[in-house]
C-alpha positions as CSV (number, residue, x, y, z in Angstrom):
1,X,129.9,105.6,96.1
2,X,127.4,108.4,95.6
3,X,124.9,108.5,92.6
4,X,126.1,110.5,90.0
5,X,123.8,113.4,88.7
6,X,123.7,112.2,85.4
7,X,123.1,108.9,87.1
8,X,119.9,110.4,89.1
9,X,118.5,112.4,86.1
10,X,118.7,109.3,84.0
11,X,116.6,107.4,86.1
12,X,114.4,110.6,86.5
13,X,114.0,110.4,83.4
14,X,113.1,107.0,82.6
15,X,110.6,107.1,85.5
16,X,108.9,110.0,83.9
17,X,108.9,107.9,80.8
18,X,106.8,105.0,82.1
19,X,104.4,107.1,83.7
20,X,102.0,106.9,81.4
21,X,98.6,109.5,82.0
22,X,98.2,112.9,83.4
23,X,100.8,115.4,83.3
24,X,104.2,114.4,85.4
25,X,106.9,115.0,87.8
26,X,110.2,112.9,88.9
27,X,112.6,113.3,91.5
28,X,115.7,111.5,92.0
29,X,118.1,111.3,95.3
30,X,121.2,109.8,96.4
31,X,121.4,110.5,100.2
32,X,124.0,109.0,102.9
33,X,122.5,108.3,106.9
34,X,124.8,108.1,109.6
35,X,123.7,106.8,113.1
36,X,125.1,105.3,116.2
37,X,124.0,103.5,119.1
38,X,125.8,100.9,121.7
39,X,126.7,98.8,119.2
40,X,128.5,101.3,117.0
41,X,128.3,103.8,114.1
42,X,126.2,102.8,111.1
43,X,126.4,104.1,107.3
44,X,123.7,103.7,105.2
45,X,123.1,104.8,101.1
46,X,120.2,105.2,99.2
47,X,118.9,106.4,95.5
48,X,115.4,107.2,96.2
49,X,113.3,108.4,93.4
50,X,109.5,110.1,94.0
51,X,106.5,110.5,91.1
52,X,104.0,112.7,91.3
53,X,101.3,112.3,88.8
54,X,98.4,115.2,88.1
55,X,95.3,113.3,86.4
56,X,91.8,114.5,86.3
57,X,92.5,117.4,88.6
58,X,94.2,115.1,90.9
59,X,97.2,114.1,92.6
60,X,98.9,110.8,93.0
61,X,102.5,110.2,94.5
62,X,104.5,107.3,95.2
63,X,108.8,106.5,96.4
64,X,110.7,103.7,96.0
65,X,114.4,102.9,96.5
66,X,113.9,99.9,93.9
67,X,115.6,101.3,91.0
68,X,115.9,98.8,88.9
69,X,113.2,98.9,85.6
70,X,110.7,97.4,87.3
71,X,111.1,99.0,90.0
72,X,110.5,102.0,88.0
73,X,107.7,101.0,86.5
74,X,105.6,99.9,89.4
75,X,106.7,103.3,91.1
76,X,105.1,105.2,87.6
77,X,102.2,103.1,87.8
78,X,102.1,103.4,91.6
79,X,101.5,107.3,91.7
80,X,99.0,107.0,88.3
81,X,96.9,104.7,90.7
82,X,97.1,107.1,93.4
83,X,96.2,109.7,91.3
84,X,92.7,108.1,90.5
85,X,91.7,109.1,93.9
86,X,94.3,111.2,95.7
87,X,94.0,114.7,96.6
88,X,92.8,117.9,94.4
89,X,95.4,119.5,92.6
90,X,96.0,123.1,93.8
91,X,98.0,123.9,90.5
92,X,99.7,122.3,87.9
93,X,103.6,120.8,87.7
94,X,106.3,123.4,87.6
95,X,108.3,123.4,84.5
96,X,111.6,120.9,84.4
């Protein structure tokens, strides 16, 4: 069954709460893949959820499909880390 969008902003939400410098930005998905091949049609779901993190002028960003809290957390930390040494930041976050 699809995630809800309640369901995805909650755990937008809670992502951007564990991210814990710089300014911050999360995005949460629920998206459905079909495919096929000779041994038949496959059906696959997903909740995906993407942080971007703006620290010191830069830009960090990390994805998991690990959900749970901890997965939450290391994906907050995740694009923080990223952020130490990741590209130059062209602009700042757009407003939620």
């Amino acid at each position: 069954m699809p995630a809800t969008r309640d369901d995805l902003l909650a755990l937008a939400e809670r992502a951007l709460e564990l991210a814990e410098e710089g300014e911050a930005q999360a995005t949460a998905w629920w998206e459905r893949q079909h495919s096929s091949g000779p041994a038949g049609a496959v059906t696959s779901e997903a909740v995906s959820v993407e942080v971007a993190v703006v620290r010191d002028g830069r830009v960090g960003l990390a994805t998991t499909t690990d959900v749970d809290e901890d997965g939450l957390a290391r994906v907050a930390t995740g694009a923080g880390r990223m952020a130490a040494r990741g590209q130059e930041a062209t602009g700042s976050l757009p407003e939620p």
